[in-house]
C-alpha positions in Angstrom: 0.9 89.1 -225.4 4.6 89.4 -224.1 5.6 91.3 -226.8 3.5 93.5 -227.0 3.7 94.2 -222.9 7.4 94.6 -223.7 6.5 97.7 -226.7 4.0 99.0 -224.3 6.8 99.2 -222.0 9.4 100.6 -223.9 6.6 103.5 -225.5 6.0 104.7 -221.8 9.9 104.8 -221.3 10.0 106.9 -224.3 7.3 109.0 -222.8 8.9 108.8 -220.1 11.8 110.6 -221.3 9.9 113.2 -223.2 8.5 114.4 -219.9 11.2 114.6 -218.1 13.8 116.0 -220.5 11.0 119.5 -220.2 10.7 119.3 -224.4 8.4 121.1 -226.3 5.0 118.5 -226.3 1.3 118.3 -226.4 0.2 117.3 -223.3 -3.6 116.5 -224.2 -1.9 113.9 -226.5 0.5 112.5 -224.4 -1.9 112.0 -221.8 -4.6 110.4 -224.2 -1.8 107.9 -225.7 -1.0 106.8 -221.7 -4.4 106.3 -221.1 -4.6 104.0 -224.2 -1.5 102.1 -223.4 -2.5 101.7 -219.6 -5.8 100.3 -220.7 -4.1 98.1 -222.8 -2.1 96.9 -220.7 -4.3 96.2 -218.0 -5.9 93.9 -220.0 -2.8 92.2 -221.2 -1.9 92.0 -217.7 -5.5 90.4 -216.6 -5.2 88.3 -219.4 -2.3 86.9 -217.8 -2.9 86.6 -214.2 -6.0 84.5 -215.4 -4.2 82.3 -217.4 -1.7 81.9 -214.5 -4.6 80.9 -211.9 -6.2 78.4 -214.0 -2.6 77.0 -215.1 -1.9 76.9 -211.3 -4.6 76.8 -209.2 -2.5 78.0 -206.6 -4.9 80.5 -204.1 -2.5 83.5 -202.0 -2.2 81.9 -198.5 -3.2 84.4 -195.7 -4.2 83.1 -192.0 -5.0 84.4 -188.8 -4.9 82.6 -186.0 -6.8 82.5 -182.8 -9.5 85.2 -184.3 -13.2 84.1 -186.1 -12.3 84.3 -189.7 -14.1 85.2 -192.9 -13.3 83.3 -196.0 -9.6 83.1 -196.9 -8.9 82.8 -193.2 -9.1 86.6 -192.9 -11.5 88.5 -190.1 -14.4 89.9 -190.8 -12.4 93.4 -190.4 -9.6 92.7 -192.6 -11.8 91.2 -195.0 -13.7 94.4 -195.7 -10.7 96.3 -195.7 -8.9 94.3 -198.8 -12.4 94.2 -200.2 -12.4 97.9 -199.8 -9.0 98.3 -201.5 -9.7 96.1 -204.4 -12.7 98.8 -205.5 -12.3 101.5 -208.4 -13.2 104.1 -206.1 -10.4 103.2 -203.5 -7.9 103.0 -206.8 -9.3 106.9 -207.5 -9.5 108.8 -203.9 -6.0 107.0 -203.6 -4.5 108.7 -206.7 -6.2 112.3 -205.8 -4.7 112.0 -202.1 -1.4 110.8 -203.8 -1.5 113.9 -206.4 -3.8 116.3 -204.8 -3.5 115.7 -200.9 -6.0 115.6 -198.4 -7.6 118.8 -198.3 -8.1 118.1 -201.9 -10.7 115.0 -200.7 -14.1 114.9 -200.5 -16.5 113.4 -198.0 -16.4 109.7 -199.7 -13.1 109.6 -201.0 -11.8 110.3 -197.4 -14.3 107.1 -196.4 -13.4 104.8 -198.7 -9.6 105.3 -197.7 -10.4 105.1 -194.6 -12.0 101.3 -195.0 -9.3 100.5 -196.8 -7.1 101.6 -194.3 -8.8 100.4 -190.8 -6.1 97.9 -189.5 -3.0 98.4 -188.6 -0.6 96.8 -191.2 0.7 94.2 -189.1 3.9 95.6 -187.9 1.9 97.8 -185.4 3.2 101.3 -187.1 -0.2 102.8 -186.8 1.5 106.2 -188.2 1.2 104.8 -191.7 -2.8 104.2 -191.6 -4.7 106.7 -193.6 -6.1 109.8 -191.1 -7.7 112.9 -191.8 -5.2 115.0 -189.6 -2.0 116.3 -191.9 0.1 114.3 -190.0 -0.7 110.8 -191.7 1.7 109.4 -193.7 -0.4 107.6 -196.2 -2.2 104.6 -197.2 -1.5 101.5 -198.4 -1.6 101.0 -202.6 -5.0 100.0 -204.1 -4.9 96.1 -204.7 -5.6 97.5 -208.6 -2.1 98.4 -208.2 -0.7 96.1 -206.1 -1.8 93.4 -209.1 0.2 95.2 -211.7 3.3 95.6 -209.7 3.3 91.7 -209.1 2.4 90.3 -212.3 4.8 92.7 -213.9 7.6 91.2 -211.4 6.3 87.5 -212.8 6.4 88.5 -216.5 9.8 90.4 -216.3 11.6 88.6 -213.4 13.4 85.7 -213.8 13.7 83.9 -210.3 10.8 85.5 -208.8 7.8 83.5 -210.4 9.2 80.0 -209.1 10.0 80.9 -205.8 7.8 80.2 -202.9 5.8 83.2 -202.4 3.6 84.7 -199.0 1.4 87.7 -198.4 1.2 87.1 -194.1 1.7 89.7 -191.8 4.2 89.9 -189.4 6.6 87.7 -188.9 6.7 84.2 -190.2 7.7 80.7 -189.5 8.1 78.3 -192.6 7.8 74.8 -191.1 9.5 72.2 -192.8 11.0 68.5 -192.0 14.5 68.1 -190.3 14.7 64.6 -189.6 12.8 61.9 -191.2 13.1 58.4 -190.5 11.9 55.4 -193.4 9.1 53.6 -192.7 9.7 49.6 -191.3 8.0 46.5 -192.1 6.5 45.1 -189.2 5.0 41.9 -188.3 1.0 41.4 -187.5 0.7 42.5 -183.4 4.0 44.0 -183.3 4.7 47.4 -181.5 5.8 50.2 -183.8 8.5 52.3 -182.4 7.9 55.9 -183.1 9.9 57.7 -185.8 12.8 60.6 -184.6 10.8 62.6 -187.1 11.0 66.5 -185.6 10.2 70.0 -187.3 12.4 73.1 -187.7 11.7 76.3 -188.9 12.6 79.2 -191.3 11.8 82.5 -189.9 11.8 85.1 -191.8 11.4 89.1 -190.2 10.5 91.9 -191.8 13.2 94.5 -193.4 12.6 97.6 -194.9 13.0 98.1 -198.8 12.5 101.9 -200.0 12.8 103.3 -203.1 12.7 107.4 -203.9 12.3 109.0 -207.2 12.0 112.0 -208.3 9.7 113.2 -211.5 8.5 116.5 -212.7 5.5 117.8 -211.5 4.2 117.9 -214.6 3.4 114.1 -214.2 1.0 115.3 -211.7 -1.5 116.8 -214.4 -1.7 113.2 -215.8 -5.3 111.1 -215.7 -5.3 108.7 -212.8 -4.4 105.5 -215.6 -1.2 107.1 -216.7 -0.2 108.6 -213.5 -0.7 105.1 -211.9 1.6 103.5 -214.7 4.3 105.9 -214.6 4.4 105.5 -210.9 4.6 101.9 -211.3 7.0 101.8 -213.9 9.1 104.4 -212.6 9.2 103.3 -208.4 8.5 100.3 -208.6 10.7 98.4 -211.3 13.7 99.7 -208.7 12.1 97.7 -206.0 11.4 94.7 -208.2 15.4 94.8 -209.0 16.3 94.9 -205.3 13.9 91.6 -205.0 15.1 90.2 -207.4 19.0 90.5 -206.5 18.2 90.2 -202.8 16.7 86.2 -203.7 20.1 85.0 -205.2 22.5 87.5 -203.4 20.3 88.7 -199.8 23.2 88.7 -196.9 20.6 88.4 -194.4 19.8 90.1 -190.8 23.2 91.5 -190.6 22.5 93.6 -193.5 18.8 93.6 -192.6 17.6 92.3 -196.1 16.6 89.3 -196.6 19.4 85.8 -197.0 19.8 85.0 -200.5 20.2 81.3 -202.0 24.3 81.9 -202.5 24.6 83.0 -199.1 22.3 81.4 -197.2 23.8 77.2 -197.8 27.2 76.5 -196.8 28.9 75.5 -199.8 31.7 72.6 -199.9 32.4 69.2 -201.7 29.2 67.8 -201.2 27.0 70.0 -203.0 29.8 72.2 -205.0 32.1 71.2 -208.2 34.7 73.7 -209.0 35.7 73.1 -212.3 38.2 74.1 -214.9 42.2 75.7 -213.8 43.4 78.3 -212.1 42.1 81.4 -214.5 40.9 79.3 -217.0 37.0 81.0 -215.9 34.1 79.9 -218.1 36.7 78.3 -220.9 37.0 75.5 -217.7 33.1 74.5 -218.2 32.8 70.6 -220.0 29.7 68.3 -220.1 30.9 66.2 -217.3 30.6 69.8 -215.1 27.1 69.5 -215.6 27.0 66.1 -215.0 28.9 66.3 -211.5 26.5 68.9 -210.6 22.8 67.0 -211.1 24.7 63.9 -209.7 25.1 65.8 -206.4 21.5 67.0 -206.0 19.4 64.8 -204.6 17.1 62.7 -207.2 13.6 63.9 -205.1 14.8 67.4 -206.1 15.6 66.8 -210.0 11.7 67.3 -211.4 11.5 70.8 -209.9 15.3 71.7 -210.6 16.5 74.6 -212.8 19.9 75.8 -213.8 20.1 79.3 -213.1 23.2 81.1 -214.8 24.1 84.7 -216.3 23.4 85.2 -219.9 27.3 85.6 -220.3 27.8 82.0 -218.9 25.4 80.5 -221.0 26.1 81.8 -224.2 30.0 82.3 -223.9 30.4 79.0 -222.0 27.5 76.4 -222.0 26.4 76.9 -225.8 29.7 75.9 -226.6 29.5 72.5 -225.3 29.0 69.4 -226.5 28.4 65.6 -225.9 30.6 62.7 -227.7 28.3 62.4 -231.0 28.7 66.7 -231.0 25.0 67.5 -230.2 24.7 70.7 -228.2 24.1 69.9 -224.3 22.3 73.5 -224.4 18.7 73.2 -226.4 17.1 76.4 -227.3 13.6 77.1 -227.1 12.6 77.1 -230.5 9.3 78.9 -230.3 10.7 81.6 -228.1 10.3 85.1 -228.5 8.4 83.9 -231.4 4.4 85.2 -232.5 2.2 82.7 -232.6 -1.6 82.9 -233.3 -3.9 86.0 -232.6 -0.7 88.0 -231.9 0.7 86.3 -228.6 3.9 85.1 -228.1 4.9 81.5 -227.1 7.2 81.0 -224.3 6.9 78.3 -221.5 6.4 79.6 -218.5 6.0 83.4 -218.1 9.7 84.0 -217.4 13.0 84.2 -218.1 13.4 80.5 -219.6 15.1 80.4 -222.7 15.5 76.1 -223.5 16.9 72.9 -221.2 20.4 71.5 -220.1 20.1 67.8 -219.2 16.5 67.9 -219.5 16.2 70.6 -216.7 15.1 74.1 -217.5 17.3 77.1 -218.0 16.9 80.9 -216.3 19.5 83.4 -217.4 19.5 85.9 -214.4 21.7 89.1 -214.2 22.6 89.1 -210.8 24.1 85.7 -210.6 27.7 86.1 -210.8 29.6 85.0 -213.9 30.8 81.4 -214.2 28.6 80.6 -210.9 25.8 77.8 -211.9 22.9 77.4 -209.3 21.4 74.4 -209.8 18.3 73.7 -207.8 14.7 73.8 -206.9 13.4 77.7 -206.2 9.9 76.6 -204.1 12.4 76.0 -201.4 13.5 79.3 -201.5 10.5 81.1 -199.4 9.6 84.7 -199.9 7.1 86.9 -197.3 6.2 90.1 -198.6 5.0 90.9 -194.9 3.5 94.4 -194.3 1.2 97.2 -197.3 2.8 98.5 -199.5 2.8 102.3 -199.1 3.7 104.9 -201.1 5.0 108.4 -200.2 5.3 111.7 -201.6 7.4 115.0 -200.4 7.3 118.3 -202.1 10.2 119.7 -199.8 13.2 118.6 -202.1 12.6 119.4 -205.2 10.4 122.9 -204.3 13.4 124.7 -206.3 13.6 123.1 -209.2 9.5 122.3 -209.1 10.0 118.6 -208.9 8.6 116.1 -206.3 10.1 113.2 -204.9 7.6 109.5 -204.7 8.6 107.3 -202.0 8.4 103.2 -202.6 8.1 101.0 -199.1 7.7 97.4 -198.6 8.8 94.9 -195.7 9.7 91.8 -196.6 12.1 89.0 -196.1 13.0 85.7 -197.4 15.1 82.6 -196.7 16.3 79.3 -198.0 14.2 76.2 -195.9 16.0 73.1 -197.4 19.8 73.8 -198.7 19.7 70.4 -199.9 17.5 71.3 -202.6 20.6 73.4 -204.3 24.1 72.7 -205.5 26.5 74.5 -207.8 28.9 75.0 -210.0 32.1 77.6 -209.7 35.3 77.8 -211.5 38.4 77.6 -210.2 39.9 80.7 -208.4 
């Protein structure tokens, strides 16, 4: 199924390209091959996130509290309103209103939008609801969509599908333990003296994360299937990036993104090895590195621990490595990338795995520096994608050369709750 997601992807790239270059084409054709490769697709894709569920059994967390809720701890309210974005006809009037506007809208597209859009997205900008007056900005993307952007950030991303992940508006507060005390053997009668067990808490904001693009307008005269997967691949893979860096390298409320794992722990002899001489870079890496580095994480963290490197630092450094009887410390995946029955494609766990190091699992990531080796376990890395997703258009820009520019916007923010749970590897300066 991977591979063909990934020749799916790189056909509407090529598309992609055709349309935008302004080349001589059919559009009837091109339109009726997008169609064919978004339903495809789609299916792949609900292939997947139903394999994922039953693998998991992991249910998205959202709460409200202090207010009667319906099922999934959401009112009554905002459970009619995700209801009402999850419907084909919300997916529909939101694609005309998208390519069309809202004159363009007739009596029910304008109220299913409407449900969809009845609560204010959690950071109180009421501007951003869907109105009938031409000054609304928008609504938020159909859950349809809002599906396909996520599981395409699990099957392409390599941090992201490990990571602790929240859909809760507003702000947050991750709870987790600062002190804990052992438990004591007591004698029958005795008093028990109360633990110095206490609480702290992550809290993670909400920052802004906006993408604009610009496209033809030709793209406009596209069914809703294509149009919706052009805008996704096109918008939305640049947001997915910026997640995806912003986990490992986020610099935090200063910057007003979220802290990433390499900034976010205060690195120093007790969880850091810095191996190798002075300019001797990935050349300085040896098995006992590796070693040194699981012997400083904590054993409790070692069954959900993964190595985390660039693919530069694992093939031009760690595949040349070996133990004392010259096996490789690095062992591939054999089966990956590999077709197995019916035409799906073997590989572990949906991501960017490619074999173990010390029996721990290996992710080759591109925006982990070169040399650098995370080592650690990613659920305590806590990520709160905290407001709609909205999506934009203006016509204003590009009105000369008869373009129009698509607008991306999320709030989110994440943090690191245990550093503990992480230590690395560096070489010497």
């Amino acid at each position: 199924m991977y591979k063909r997601l990934k020749e799916i992807g790189t056909r509407k790239t090529e598309i992609r390209g055709l349309i935008e270059s302004g080349s001589e084409m059919d559009d009837q054709a091109i339109s009726d091959e997008l169609d064919a490769l978004s339903k495809e697709e789609r299916g792949i894709i609900n292939k997947l996130e139903l394999l994922q569920k039953a693998q998991s059994g992991q249910v998205p967390l959202q709460t409200v509290e202090g207010r009667a809720t319906a099922p999934g701890g959401l009112t009554t309210a905002e459970a009619q309103m995700y209801e009402a974005r999850k419907t084909k006809e919300y997916r529909n009037a939101f694609y005309n209103l998208l390519k069309y506007g809202k004159s363009s809208l007739v009596a029910e597209e304008r109220s299913i939008l409407q449900a969809g859009n009845a609560i204010s997205n959690g950071a109180n900008i009421t501007e951003l609801r869907f109105t009938s007056d031409g000054a609304s900005a928008g609504a938020a993307i159909p859950q349809i969509t809002l599906d396909m952007v996520i599981q395409k950030m699990l099957i392409t991303s390599a941090v992201y599908p490990f990571i602790s992940k929240y859909n809760i508006k507003g702000n947050l507060k991750v709870p987790y333990e600062n002190v804990v005390t052992d438990a004591a053997w007591t004698a029958e009668s005795t008093p028990v003296i109360p633990g110095a067990d206490t609480l702290a808490y992550l809290s993670l904001a909400a920052y802004d994360l906006i993408k604009m693009v610009q496209v033809s307008r030709v793209v406009e005269q596209l069914s809703i299937d294509a149009f919706e997967a052009y805008i996704v691949d096109k918008l939305f893979k640049k947001l997915m990036v910026a997640i995806e860096n912003a986990v490992l390298n986020g610099t935090g409320v200063t910057n007003k993104q979220p802290m990433g794992i390499l900034n976010a722990i205060t690195w120093g002899s007790g969880n850091q090895i810095i191996y190798g001489k002075s300019g001797q870079g990935l050349l300085g890496l040896t098995y006992d590195t590796f070693t040194q580095v699981k012997g400083k994480l904590s054993a409790p963290y070692h069954p959900g621990a993964y190595w985390i490197m660039s693919s530069n630092s694992l093939y031009s450094g760690v595949c040349a490595i070996k133990d004392a009887l010259g096996r490789p410390i690095f062992l591939e995946n054999p089966q990956w990338g590999l077709s197995v029955a019916n035409g799906e494609q073997a590989d572990y766990a949906k991501s960017a795995i490619v074999g173990r190091l010390l029996g721990n699992p290996v992710i080759m990531s591109p925006y982990i520096p070169d040399g650098t080796i995370l080592f650690g376990d990613l659920s305590f890395y806590h990520f709160n994608l905290s407001v709609d997703v909205l999506i934009e258009k203006s016509y204003e820009f590009g009105f000369g050369s008869n373009d129009v520019y698509y607008k991306g916007w999320l709030l989110a923010d994440g943090g690191v709750s245990q550093a503990e749970a992480f230590v690395e590897a560096i070489p010497h300066a």
